[in-house]
ZAFITOR-354390 format. One line per 2 residues: their letters; for each residue x negated, y, z of N, C-alpha, C. Coordinates in Angstrom, 1 decimal, padded with zeros to 4 digits, m for minus. Each point is the difference from the previous one (the first is absolute). Layout:
N
a) X:Y:Z:X:Y:Z:X:Y:Z  ...
This chain:
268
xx) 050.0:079.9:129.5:m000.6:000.9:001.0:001.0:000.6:000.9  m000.4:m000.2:000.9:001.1:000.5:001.4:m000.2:001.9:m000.2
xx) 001.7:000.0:000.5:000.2:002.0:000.0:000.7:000.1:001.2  000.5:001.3:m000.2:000.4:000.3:001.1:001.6:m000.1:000.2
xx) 000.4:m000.1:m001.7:001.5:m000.6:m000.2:000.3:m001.1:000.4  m001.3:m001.3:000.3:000.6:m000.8:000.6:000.3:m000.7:001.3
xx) 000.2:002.0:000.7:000.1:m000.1:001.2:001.1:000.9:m000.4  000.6:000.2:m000.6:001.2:000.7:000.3:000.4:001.5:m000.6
xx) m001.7:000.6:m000.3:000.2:001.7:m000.6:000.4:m000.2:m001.3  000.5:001.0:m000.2:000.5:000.4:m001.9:m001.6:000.5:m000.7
xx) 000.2:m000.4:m001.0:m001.3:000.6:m000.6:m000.4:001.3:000.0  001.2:000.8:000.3:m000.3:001.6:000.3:m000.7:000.5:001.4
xx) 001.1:m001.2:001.0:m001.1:000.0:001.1:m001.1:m000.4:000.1  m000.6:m000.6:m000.3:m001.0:m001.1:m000.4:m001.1:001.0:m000.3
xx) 000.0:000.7:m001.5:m000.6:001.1:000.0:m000.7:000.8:000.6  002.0:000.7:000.6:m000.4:001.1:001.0:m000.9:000.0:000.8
xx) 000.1:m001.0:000.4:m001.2:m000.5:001.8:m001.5:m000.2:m000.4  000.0:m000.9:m000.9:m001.7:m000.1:m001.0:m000.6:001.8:m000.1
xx) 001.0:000.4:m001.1:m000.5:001.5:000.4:m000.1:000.6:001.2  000.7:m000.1:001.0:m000.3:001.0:001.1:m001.0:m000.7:000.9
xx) m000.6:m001.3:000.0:m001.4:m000.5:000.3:m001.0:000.6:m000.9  000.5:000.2:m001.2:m001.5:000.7:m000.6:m000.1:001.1:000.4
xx) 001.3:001.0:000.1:m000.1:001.8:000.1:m000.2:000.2:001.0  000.5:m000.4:001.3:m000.2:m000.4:001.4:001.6:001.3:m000.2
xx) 000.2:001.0:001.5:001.1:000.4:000.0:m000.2:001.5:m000.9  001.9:m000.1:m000.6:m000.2:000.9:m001.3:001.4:000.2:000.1
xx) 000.5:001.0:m001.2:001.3:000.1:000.1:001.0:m000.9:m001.1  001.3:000.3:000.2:000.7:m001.0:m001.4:m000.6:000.2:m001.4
xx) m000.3:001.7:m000.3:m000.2:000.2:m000.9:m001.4:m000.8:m000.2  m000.7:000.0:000.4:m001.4:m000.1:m000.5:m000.2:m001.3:000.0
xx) 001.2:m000.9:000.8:m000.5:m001.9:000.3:001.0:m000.2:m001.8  001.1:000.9:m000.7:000.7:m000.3:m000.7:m001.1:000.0:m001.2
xx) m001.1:000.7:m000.1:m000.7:m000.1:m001.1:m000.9:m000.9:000.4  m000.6:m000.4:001.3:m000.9:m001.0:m000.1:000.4:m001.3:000.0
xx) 001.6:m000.5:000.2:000.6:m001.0:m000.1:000.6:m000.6:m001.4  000.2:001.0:m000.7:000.6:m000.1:m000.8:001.6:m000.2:m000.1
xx) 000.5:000.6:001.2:001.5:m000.3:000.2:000.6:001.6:m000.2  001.0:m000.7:m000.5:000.5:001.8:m000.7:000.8:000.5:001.3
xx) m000.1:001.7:m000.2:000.1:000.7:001.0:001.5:m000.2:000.6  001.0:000.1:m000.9:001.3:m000.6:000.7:000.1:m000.6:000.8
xx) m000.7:m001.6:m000.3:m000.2:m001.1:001.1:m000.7:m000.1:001.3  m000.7:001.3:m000.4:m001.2:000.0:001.3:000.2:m000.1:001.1
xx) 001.1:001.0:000.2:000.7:m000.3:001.6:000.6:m001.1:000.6  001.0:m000.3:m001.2:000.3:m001.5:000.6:m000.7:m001.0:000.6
xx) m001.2:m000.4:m001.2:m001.0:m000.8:000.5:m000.8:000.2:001.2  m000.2:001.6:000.2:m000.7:000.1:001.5:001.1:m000.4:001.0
xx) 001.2:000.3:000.0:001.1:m000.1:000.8:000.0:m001.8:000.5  m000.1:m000.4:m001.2:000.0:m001.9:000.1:m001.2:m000.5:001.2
xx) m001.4:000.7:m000.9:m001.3:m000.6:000.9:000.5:000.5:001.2  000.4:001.0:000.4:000.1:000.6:001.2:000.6:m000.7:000.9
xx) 001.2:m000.8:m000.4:001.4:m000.7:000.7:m001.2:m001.9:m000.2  m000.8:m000.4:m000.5:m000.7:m000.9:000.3:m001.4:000.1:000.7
xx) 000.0:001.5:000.3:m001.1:000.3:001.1:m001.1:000.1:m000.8  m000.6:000.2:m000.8:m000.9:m000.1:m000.9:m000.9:001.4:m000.4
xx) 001.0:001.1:000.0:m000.5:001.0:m000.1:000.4:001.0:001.4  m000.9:000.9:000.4:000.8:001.0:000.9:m000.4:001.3:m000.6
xx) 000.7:000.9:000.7:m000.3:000.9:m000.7:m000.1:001.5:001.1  m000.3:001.1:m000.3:m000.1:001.3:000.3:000.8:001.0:000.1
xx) 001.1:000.3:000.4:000.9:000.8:m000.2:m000.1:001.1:000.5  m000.9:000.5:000.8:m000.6:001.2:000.0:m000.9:000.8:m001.2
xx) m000.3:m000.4:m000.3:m000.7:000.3:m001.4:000.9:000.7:m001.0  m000.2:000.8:m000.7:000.7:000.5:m001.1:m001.1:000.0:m001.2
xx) 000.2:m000.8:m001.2:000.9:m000.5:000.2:000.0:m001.4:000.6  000.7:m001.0:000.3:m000.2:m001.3:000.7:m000.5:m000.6:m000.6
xx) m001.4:m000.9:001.0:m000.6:m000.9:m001.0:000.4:m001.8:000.7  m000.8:m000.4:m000.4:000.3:m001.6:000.2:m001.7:m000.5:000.1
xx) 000.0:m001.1:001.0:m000.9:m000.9:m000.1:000.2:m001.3:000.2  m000.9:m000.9:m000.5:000.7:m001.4:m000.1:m000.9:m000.9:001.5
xx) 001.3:m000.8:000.6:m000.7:m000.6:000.6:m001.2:m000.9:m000.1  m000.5:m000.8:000.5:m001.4:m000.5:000.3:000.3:m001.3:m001.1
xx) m000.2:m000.7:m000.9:m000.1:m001.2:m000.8:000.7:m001.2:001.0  m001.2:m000.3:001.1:000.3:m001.1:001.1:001.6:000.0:000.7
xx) 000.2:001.2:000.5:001.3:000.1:000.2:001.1:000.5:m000.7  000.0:000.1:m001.0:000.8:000.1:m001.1:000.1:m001.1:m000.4
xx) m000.4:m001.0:m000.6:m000.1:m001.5:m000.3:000.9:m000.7:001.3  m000.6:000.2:001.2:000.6:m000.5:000.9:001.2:000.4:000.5
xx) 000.7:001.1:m000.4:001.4:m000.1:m000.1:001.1:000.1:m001.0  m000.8:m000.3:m001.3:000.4:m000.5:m001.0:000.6:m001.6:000.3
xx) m001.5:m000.7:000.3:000.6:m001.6:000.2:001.1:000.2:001.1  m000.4:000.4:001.2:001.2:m000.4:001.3:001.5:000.6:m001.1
xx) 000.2:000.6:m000.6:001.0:000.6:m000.1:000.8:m000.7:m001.8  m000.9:m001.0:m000.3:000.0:m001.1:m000.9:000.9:m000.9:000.8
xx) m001.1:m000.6:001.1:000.3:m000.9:000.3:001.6:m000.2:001.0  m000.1:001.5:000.6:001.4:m000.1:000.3:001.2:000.1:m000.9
xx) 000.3:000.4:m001.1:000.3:m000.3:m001.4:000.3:m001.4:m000.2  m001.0:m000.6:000.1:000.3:m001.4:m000.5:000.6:m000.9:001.0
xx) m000.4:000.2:001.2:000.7:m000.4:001.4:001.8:000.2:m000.1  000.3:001.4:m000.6:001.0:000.3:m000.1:001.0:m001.3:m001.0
xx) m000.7:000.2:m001.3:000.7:m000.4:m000.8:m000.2:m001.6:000.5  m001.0:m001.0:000.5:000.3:m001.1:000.4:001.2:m000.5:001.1
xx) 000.1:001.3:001.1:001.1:000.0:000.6:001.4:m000.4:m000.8  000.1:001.3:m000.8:001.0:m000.1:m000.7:000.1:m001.0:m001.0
xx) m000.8:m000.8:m000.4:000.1:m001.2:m000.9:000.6:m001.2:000.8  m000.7:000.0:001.0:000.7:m001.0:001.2:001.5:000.5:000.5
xx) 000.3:001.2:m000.1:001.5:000.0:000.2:001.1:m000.6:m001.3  m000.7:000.1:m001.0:000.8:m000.5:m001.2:m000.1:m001.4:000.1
xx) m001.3:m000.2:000.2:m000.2:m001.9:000.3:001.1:m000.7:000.9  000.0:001.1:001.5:001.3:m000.6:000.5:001.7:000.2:m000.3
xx) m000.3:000.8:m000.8:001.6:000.1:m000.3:000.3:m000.8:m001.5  m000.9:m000.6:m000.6:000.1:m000.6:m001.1:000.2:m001.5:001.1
xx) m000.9:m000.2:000.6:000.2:m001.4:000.7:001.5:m000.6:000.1  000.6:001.1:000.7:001.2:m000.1:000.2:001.3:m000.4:m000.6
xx) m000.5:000.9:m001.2:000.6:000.3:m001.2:000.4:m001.0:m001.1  m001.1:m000.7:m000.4:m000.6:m001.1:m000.9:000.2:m001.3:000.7
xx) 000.8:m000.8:m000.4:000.1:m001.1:000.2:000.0:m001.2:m000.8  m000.8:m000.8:000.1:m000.1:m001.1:m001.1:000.9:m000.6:m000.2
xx) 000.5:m000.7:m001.3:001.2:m000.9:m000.3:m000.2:m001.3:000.7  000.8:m000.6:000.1:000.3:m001.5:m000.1:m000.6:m000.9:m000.7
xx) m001.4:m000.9:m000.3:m000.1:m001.0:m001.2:001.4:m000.1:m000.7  m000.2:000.3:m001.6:000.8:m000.4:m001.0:000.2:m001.7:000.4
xx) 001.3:m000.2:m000.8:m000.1:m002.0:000.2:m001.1:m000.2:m000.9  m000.3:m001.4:000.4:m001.2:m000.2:m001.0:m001.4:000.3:001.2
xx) 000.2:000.5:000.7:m001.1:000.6:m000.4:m001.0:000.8:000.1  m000.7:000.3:000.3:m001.4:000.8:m000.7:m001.6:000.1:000.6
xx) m000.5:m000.4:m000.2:m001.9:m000.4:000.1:m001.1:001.1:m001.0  m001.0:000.1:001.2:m001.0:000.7:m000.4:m001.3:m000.5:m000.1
xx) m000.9:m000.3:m000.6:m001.2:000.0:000.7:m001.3:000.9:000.6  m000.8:m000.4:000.7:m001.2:001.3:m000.4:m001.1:m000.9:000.1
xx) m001.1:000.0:m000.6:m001.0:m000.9:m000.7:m001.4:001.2:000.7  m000.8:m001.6:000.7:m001.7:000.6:000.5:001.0:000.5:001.4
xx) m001.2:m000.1:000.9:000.0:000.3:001.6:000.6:001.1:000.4  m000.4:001.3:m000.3:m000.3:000.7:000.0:002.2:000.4:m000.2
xx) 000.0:m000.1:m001.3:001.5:m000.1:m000.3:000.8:m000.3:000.8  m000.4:m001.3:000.3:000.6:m000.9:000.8:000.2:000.3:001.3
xx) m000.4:000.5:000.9:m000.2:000.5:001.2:000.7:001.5:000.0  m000.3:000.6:m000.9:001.0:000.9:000.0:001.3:000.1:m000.3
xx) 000.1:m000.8:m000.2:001.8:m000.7:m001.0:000.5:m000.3:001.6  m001.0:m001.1:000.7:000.3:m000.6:001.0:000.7:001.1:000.8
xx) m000.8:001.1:000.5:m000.3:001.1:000.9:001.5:000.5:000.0  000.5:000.5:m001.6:001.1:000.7:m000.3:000.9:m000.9:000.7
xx) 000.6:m000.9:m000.3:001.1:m000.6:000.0:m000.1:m000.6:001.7  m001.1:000.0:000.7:000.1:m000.2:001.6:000.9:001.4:000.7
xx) m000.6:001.2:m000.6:000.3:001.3:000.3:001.8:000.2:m000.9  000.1:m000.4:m000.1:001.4:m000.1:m001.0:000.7:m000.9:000.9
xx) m000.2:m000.8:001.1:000.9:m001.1:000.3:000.8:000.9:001.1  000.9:m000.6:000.3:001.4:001.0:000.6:000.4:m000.7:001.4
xx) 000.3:m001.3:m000.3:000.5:m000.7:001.0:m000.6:m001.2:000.7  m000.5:m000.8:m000.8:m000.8:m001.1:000.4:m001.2:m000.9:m000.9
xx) m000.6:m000.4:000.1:m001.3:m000.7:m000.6:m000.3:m001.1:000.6  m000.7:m000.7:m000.9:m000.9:m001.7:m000.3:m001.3:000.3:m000.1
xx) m000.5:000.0:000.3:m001.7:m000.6:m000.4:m000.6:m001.5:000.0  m000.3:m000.4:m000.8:m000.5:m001.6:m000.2:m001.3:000.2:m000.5
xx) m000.6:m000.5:000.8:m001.8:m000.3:m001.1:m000.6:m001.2:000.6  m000.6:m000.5:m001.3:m000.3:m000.9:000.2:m001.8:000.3:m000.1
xx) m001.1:m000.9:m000.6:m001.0:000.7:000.5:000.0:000.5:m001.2  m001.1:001.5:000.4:m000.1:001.2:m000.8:m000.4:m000.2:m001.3
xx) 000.3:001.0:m001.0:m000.7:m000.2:m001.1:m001.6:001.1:000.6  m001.3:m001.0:m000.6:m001.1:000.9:000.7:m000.1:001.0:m000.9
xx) 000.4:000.3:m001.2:m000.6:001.2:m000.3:000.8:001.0:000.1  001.4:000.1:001.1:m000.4:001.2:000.3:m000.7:000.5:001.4
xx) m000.3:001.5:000.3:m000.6:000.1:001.4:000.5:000.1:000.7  000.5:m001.0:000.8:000.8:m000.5:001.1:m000.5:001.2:001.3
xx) m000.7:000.2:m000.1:m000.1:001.6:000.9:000.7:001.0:000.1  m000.5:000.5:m001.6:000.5:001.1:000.0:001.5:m000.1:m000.1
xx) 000.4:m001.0:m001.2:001.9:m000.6:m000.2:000.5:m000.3:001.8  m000.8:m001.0:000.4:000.5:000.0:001.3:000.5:001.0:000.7
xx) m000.8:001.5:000.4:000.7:001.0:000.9:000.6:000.4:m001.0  m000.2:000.3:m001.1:001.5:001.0:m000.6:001.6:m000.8:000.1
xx) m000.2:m001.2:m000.3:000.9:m001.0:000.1:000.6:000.3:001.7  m000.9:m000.4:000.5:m000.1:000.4:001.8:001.3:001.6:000.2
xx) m000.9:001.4:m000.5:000.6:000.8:000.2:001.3:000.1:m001.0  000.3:m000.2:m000.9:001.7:000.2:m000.6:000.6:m001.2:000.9
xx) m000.1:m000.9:000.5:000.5:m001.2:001.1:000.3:000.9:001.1  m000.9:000.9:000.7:000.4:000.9:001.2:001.0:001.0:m000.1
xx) m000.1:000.9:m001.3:001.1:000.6:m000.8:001.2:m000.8:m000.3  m000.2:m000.9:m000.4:001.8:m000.2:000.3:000.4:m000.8:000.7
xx) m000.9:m000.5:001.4:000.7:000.0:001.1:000.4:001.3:000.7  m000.7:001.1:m000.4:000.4:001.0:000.6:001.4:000.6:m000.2
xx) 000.1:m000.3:m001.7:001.6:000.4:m001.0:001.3:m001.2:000.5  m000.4:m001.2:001.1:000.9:m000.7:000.5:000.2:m001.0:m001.2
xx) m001.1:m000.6:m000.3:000.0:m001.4:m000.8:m000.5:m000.8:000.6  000.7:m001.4:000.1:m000.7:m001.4:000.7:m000.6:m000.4:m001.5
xx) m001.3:m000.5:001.3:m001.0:m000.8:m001.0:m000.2:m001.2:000.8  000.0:m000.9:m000.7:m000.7:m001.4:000.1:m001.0:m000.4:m001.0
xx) m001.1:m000.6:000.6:m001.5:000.0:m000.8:000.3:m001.9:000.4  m000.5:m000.7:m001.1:m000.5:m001.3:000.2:m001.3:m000.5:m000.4
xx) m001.0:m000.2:000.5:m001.1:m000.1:m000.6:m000.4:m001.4:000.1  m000.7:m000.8:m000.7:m000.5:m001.2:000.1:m001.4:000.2:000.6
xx) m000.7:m000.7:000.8:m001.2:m000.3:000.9:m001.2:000.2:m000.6  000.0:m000.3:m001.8:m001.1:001.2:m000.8:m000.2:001.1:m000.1
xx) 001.6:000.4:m000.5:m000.1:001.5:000.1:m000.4:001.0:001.3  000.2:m001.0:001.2:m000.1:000.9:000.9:m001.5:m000.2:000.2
xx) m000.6:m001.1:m000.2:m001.6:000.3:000.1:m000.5:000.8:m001.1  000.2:000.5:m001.1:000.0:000.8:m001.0:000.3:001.7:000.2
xx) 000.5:000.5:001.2:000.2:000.8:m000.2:m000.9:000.7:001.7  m000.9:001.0:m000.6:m000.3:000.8:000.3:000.0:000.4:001.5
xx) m000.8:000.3:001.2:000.1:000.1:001.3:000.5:001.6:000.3  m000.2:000.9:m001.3:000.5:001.3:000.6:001.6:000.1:000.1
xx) 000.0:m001.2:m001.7:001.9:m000.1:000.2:000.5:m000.6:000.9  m000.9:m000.8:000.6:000.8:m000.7:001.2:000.3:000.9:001.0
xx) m001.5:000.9:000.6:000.4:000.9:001.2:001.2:001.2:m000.6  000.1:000.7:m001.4:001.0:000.5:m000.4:001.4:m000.1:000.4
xx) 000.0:m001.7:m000.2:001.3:m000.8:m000.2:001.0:000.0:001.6  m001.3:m000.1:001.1:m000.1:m000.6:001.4:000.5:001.7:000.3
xx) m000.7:001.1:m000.3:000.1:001.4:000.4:001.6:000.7:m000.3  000.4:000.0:m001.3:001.1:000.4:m000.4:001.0:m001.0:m000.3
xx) m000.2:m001.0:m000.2:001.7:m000.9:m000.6:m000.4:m000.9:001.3  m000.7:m000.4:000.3:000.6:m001.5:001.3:001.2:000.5:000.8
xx) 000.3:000.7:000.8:000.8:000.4:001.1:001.2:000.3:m000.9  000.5:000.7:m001.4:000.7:000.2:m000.4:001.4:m000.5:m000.2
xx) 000.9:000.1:000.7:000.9:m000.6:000.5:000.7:m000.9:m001.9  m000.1:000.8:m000.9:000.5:m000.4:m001.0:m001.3:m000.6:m000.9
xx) m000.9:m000.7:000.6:m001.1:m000.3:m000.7:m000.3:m001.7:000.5  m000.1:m001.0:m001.0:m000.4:m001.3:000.9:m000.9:m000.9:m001.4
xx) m001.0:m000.7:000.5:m000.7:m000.7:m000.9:m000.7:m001.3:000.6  000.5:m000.9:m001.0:m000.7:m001.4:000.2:m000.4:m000.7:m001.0
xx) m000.6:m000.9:000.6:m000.9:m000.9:m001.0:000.6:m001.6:m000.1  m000.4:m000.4:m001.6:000.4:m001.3:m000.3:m001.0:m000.9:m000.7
xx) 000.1:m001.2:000.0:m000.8:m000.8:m001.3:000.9:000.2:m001.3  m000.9:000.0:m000.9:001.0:m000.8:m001.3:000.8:001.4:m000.8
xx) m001.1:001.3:000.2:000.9:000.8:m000.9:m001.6:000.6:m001.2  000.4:000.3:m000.9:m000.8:m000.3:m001.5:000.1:001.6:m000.3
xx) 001.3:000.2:000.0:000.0:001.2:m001.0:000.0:001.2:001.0  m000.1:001.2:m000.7:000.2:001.5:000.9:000.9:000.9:m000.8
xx) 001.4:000.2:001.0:000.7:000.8:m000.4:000.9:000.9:001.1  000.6:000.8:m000.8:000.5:001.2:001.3:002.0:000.2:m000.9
xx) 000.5:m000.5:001.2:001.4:000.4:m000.3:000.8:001.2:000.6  000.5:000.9:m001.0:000.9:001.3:000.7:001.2:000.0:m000.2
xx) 000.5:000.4:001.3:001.5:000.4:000.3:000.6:m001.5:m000.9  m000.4:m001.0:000.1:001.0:m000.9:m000.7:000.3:m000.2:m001.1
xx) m001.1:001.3:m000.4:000.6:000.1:m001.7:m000.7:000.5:m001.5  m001.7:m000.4:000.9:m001.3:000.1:m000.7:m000.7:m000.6:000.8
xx) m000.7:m000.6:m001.3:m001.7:m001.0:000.2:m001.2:000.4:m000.7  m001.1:000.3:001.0:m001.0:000.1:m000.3:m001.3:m001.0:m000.4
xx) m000.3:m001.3:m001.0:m000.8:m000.9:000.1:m001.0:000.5:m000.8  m001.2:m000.6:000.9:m001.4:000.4:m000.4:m000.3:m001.4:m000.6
xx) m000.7:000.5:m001.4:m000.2:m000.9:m001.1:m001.8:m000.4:000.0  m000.3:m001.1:000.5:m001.4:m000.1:m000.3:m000.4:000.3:m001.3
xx) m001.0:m000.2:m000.4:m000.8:000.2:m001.2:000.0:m001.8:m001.0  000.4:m000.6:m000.7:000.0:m001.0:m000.6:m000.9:m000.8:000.1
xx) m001.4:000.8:m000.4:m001.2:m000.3:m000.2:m001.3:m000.2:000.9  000.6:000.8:000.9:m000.7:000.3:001.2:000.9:000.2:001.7
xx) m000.4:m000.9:000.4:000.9:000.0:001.3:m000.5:001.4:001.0  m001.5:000.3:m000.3:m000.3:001.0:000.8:000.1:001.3:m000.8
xx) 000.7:000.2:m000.5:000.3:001.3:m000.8:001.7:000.0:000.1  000.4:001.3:000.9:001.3:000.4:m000.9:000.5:000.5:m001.3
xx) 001.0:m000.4:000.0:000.6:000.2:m001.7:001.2:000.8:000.4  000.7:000.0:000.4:001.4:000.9:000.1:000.8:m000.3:001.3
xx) 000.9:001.3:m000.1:001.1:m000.3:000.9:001.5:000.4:m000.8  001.3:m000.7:000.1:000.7:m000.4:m000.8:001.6:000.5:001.2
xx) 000.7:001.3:m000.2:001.0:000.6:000.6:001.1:m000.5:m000.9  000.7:m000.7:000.8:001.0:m000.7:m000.5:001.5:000.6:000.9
xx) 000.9:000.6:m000.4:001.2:000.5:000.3:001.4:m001.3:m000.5  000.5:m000.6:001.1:000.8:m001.0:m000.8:000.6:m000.3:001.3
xx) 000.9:m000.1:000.3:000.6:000.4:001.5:000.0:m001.9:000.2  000.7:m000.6:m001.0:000.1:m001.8:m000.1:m001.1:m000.4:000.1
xx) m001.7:000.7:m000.4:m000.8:m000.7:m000.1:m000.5:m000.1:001.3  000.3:001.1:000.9:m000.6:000.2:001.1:000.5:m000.6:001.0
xx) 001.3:m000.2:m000.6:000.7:m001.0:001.2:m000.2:m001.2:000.3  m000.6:m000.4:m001.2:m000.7:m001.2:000.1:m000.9:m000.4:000.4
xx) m001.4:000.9:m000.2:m000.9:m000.2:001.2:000.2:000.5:001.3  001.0:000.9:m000.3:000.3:m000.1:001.8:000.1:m001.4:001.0
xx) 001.0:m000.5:m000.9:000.9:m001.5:000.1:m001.8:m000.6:000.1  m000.6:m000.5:m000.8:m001.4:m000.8:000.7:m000.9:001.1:001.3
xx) 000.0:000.9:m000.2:m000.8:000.9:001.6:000.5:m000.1:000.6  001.3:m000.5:000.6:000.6:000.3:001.6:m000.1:m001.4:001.0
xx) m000.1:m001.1:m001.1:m000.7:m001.2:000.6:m001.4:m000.1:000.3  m000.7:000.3:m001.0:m001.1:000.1:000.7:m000.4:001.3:001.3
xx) 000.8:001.0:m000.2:m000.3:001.0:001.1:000.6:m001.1:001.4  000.6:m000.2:m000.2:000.7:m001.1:001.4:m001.1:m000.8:000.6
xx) m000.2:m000.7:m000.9:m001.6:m000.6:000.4:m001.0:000.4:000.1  m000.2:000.8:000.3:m001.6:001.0:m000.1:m000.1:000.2:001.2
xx) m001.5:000.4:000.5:m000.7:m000.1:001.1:000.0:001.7:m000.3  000.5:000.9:001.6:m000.5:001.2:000.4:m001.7:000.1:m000.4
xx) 000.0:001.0:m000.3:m001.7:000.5:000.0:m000.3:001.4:000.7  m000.9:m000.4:000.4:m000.6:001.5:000.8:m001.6:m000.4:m000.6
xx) m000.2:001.8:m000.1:m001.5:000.0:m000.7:m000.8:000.2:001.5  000.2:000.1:001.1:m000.5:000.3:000.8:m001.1:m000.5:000.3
């Protein structure tokens, strides 16, 4: 059951106010017995509602009484005065975010080494998302035609928007797509693609025959390969982050020939 503490009053305030709606305007002494807040505290708590606007009061009077404001607008600057509260602290959450950014820096792949997976679409696309938004200096995109189950819509623009973000962070991307995948994908991604990345001086994508698999290489020194499903070609199964600086070199070593050969594309 919703109160009024979970807007911010102490239960003494809380009280206080409930009583001075029933008594209408009264004095400390007389809201302390119908509130049940002991006489010590009385003032305080009027002093509190007063500084959140809640109560006003009579100072002409001897002795001084109090009446509470209206329900509707009491409530209503309870929330605004919440919500700037929370405004606040998101501000300042975002200042730590950026100075942690700064701060925190990832190691180097151990030799050897190191691979992740994440298993189902849903995983997988987010795994994808992270590690586009993590790239620093340069990127690969290779796809060959889609796996259908995922939704090449919705994956398409998010894929789309972390692609515009770090061209914006000053990463070259190259996209290779084979002539399925591009009929596979989606017309809002295309005007997306045409709207924010075509013109992008550090952005270029072409098309080839003869590519099977889909994967995404970073900075030289991580691979992202999406793993169909065994059993079913139209179902995704996983995507497989692979950190191995030799392994990546190597498919680099097969992508730069076929990028040579590839036909410019415009979605236009």
């Amino acid at each position: 059951m919703s109160s009024l503490r979970d807007l911010g009053l102490s239960e003494y305030e809380a009280r206080a106010y409930r009583a001075l709606l029933r008594t209408g305007p009264t004095t400390a002494k007389d809201l302390s017995r119908a509130s049940e807040v002991p006489m010590g505290r009385i003032y305080d708590v009027l002093n509190s509602l007063e500084q959140h606007n809640l109560v006003r009061s009579q100072a002409a009077s001897r002795p001084k009484k109090y009446a509470a404001v209206e329900p509707d607008a009491a409530l209503d600057r309870l929330l605004d005065e919440r919500k700037r509260e929370l405004q606040s602290q998101a501000e300042q959450y975002e200042e730590v975010v950026d100075d942690l950014s700064t701060e925190l820096d990832a190691a180097e792949p151990v030799e050897g080494g190191f691979w992740t997976a994440a298993v189902g679409a849903e995983e997988s696309t987010d795994l994808l998302l992270e590690r586009v938004a993590a790239a620093e200096n340069r990127m690969v995109v290779v796809a060959g035609a889609p796996t259908t189950g995922f939704d090449l819509a919705t994956v398409g623009e998010q894929v789309t928007e972390e692609l515009a973000a770090a061209l914006e962070r000053g990463v070259e991307i190259r996209v290779l797509l084979s002539p399925d995948a591009v009929d596979e994908l989606p017309r809002s991604v295309g005007r997306r693609y045409s709207a924010e990345l075509a013109d992008h001086e550090g952005f270029s994508v072409r098309t080839t025959e003869g590519i099977d698999g889909t994967f995404s290489v970073f900075d030289g020194v991580e691979v992202c390969i999406e793993v169909p499903h065994p059993l079913s070609s139209g179902e995704p199964f996983a995507m497989i982050d692979l950190k191995d600086p030799e392994f990546t070199a190597d498919v680099k070593d097969q992508f730069e020939p076929r990028w040579n050969e590839a036909e410019p594309l415009s979605f236009g």
